[in-house]
C-alpha positions as CSV (number, residue, x, y, z in Angstrom):
1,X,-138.6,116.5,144.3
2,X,-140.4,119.0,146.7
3,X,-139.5,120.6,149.4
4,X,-140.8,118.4,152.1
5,X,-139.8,115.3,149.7
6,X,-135.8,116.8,150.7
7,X,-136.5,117.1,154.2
8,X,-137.3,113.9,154.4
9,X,-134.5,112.6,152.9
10,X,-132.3,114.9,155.3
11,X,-133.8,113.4,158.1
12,X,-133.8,109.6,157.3
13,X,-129.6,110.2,156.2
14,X,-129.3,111.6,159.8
15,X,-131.3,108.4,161.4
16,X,-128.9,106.4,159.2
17,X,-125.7,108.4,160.6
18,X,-126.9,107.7,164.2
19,X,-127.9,104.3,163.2
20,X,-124.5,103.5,162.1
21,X,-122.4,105.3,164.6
22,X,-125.0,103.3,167.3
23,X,-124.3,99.8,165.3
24,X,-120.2,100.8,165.1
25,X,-120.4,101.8,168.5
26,X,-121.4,98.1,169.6
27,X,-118.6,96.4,167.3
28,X,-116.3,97.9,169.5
29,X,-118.3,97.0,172.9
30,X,-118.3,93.3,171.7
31,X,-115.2,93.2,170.7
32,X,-113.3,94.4,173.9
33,X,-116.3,92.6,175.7
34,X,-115.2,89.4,174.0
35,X,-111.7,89.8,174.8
36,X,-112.1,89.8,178.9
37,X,-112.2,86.5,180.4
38,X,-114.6,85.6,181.4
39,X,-117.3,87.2,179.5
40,X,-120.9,88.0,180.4
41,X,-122.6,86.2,177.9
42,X,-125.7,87.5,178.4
43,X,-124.7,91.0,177.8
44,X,-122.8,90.0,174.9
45,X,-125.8,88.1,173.5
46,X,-127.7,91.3,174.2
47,X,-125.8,93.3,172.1
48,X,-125.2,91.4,169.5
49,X,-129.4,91.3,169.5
50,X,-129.2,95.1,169.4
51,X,-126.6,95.3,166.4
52,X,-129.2,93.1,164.5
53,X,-131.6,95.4,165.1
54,X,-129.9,98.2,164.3
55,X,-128.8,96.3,161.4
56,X,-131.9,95.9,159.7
57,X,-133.3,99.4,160.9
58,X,-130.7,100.7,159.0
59,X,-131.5,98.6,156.0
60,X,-134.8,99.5,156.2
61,X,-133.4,103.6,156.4
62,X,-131.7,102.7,153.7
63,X,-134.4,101.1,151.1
64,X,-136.6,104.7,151.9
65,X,-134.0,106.7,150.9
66,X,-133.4,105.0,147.5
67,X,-136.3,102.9,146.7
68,X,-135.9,100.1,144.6
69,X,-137.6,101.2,141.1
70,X,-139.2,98.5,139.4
71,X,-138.6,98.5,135.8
């Protein structure tokens, strides 16, 4: 692994780290969001669309930062 190959990988574990604290961040959102009565259900469909996003950015993070190796 070269130097730029560890750079890289230090910036794609520091998307992941916002990515997460982002996704986290929402969890909470929703869940005080769902707990007020009534709810904006809009909004809350709106975030939930952002945690799935979020959600498979970070999957897709993830996968560069340990490809799969096919044996």
């Amino acid at each position: 692994m070269n130097s730029t190959d560890i750079e890289e990988q230090q910036i794609l574990k520091a998307r992941l780290y916002v990515l997460e604290s982002e996704h986290r961040d929402l969890d909470e959102v929703i869940e005080r969001l769902s707990e007020d009565k009534p709810f904006d259900q809009l909004k809350l469909q709106r975030l939930k669309k952002r945690k799935l996003v979020l959600k498979d950015e970070m999957a897709l993070v993830r996968s560069r930062i340990l490809p799969d190796i096919i044996a």
